[in-house]
N, C-alpha and C positions, 0 to 999 in steps of 0.2 A: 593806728594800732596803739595799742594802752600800753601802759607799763606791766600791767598783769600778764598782757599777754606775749609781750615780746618773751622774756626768760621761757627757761623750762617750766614744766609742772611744778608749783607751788609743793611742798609737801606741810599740807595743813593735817594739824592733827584733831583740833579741837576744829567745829563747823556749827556754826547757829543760822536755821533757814528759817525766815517770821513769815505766817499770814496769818492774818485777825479776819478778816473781811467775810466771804460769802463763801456757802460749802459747793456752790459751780464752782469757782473761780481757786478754793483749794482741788477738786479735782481735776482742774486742768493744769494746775501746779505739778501733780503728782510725776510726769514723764519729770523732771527737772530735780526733783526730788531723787528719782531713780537713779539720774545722770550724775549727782553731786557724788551718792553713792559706789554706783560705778567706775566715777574719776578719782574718786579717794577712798578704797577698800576699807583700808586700815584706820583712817578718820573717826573718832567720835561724833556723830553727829545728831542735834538736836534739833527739833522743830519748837517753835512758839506758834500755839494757834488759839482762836477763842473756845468756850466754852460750848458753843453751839456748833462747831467743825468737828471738833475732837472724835465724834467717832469715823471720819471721811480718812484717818492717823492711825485708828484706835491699833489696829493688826498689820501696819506698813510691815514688810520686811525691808524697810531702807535704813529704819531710826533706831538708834541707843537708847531715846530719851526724845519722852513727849510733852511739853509745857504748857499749863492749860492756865492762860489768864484769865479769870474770876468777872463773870459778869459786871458790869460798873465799876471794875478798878481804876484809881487813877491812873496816869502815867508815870508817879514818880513812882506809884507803888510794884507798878509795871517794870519800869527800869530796875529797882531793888532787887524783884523777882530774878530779871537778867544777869543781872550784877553778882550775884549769889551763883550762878554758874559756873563761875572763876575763869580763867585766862583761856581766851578765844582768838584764834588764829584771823578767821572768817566770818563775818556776820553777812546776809542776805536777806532784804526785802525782798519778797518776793510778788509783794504787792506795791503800785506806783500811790500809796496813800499816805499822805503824813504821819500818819500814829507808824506806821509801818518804819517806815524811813526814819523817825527818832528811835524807835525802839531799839534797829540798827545802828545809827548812826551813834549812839551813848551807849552801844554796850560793851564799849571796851574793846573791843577785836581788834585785831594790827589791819585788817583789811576789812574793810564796809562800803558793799555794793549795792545794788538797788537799780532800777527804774523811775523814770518819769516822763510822761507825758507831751510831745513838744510846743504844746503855745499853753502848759501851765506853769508859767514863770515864777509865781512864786515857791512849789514843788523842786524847781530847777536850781534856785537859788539855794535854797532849804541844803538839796543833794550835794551842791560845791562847798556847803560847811561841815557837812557831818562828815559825808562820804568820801572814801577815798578813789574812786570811780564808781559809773554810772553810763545806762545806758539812756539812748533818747527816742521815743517810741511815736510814731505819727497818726497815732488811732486815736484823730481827734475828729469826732463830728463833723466840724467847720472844714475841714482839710479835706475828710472823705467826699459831704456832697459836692465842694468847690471845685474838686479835681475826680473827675468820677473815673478816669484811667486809672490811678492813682492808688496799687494795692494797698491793704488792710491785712498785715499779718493777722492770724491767729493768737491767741491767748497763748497757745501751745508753744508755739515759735516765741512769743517776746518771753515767754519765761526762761523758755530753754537758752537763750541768748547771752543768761546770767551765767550758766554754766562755761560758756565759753568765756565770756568775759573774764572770769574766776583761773581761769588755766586749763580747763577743763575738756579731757580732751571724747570720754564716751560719754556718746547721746542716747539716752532711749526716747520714743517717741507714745511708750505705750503708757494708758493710764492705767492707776492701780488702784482697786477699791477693793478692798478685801471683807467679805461677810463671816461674822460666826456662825459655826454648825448649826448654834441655836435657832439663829436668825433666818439662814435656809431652809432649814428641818419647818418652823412656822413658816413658812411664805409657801411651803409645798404641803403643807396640810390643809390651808385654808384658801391658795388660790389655782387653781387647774392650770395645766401648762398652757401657751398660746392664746392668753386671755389679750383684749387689748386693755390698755388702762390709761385712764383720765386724772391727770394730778389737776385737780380744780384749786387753781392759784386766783388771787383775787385780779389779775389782769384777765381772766376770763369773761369776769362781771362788770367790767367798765366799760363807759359812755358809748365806747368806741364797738363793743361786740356785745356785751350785755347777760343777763339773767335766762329771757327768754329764746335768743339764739343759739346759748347753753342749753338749755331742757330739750330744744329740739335739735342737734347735733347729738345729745348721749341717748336720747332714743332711737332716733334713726342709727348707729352707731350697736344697739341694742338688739335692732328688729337686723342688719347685718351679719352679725356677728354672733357667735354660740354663747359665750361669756365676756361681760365686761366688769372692770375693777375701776370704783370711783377714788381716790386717796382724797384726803383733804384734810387740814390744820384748825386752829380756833378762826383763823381771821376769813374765814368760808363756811363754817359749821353752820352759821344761822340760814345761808345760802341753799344747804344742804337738806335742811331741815326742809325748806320751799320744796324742791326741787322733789324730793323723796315722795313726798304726799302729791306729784302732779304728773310722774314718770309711772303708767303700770308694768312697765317692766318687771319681769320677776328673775329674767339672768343678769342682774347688776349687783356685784358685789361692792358694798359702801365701807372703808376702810377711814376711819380718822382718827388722827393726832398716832400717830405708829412713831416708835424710833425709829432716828435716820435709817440704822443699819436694817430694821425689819421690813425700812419701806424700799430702800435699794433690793434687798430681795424680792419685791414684791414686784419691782418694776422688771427683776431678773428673770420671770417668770411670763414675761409678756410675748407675744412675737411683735407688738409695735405698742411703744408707747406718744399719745399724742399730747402735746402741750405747749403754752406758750410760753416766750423766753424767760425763764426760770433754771431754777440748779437742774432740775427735773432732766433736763435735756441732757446736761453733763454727768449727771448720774447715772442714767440709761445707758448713754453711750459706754461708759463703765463699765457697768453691766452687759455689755456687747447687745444691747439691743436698738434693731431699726428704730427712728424718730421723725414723726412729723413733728413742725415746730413753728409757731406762728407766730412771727416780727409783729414789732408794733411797726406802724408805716413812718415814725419820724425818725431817722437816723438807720432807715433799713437795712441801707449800706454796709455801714461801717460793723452793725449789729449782728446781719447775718454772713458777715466775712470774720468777725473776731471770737465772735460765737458759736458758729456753729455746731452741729455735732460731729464730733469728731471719732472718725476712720470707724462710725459704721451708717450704710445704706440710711438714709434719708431723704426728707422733703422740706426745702425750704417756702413757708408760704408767707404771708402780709394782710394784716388787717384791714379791712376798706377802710373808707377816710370816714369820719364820723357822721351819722346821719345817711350814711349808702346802703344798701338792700343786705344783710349776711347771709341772706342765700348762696351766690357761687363763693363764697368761703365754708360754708356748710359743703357745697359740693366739691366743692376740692380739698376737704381734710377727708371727706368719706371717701374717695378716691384714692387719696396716700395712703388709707388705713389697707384697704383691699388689697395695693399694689403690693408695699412694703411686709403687709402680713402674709403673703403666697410669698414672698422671695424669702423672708423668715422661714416658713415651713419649707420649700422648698432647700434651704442650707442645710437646717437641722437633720433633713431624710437625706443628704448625700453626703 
């Protein structure tokens, strides 16, 4: 037991919680977010996130104050930003990544938590100078396939972990992604309820599943289905472009480069969204929609236990090994689309 934890509840007033990293991995944050909340009412409490999360923040009802570090900042400038906060009880990584872990560890707080990794030693070392406790997390690759008994908490769980570490005594488990009117109002004008939808992420198109196993999944997928919704970014648009001129589907709605929050609506509106491991899965889930979700087959394990979608109806599947037939991977994502979309309609009408 830690020294945080033996005493009573800390009564922190000021609270700084950091994540930079990836807008899954801040929405899986978010139950921890709820819970720091929860444990400290009356707490001031701020978040540091990057500029590409901030809208996953934008509407929290947990924050006082939203800190949005500047694409390509450095980290002394990063620190300054911090430092300008003035006197912090609490500091929390809430990611086990170095920038994360300085950001906390220098910003002054009487207390600096965090996460790390357990066979990333130098993270570990890093954590016994800055920080003043830390936890040790076993969601290591090498660990998971060497020991296949051997759970893999969730992302949900090792965040929520800090909370307790912290003093902390309520937990929420629920995530929270809050959309504006706006955002809603557009996602219901322009996509019909019960659609499915395809976040075409660029693991879609590698070695491993490809271009054309794509075109023919959103067809078949197309001739299924009443409506489908395709999303996609710059780094798929050229992709898109292929695909559009070779699909005659005419119920595919093509959706790209949408802000985050327009496209979390979008996916709101789905009864299954399907996709490979991306934010897409964490945003959905969010969004309280069914999710098929498709591992890549190296680190399955570890992937589809720390990732998964969490607390709504799902399919976990796995990419054949490279060079294998994507046929019964084709058939078994059309299969979870069928399944997961009657058990959607079927929630919805009861």
């Amino acid at each position: 037991m830690t020294a945080l934890q033996e005493r009573a509840v800390p009564e922190y007033k000021r609270i700084l919680l950091i994540r930079t990293d990836r807008v899954g991995d801040l929405v899986l944050s978010t139950p921890a977010i709820a819970s720091f909340r929860r444990s400290w009412p009356r707490a001031h409490i701020t978040a540091v996130v990057s500029e590409y999360t901030e809208p996953v923040l934008r509407h929290s009802p947990d924050l006082d104050d939203l800190q949005v570090l500047p694409k390509q900042q450095s980290r002394a400038s990063s620190l300054k930003q911090i430092g300008g906060l003035g006197k912090l009880d609490l500091a929390v990584a809430l990611a086990p990544r170095t920038e994360d872990l300085y950001l906390a560890g220098f910003s002054g707080a009487t207390h600096r938590i965090g996460y790390v990794y357990k066979r990333r030693y130098l993270s570990r070392g890093l954590a016994q100078l800055i920080l003043t406790d830390f936890c040790v997390s076993t969601a290591d690759p090498g660990l998971a396939d060497r020991y296949p008994n051997q759970p893999v908490l969730h992302e949900v769980h090792q965040v929520l972990a800090l909370v307790t570490l912290a003093g902390g005594r309520h937990l929420s488990e629920e995530l929270v992604l809050r959309v504006g009117d706006d955002d809603r109002a557009y996602a219901r004008s322009i996509v019909p309820a019960g659609v499915v939808v395809v976040p075409l992420a660029p693991r879609w198109l590698a070695a491993n599943f490809g271009a054309e196993p794509t075109r023919e999944l959103i067809t078949q997928l197309a001739r299924e289905h009443k409506d489908v919704v395709v999303t996609y970014g710059d780094d798929t648009a050229p992709a898109v472009t292929a695909l559009r001129e070779t699909i005659p589907a005419t119920n595919i709605i093509w959706l790209g480069n949408l802000p985050l929050l327009r496209w979390a609506s979008v996916l709101g509106q789905a009864s299954v969204v399907i996709t490979v491991d991306t934010g897409a899965t964490h945003v959905a889930a969010a969004m309280q929609v069914p999710v098929a979700v498709i591992f890549e087959r190296e680190y399955y394990k570890l992937c589809s236990h720390e990732w998964s979608p969490w607390r709504v109806p799902h399919v976990l599947l796995c990419k054949p090994p490279q060079g294998a037939d994507p046929a019964p991977l084709i058939a078994d994502v059309l299969a979870a689309a069928a399944t997961l979309g009657e058990d959607s309609t079927a929630a919805a009408i009861s």
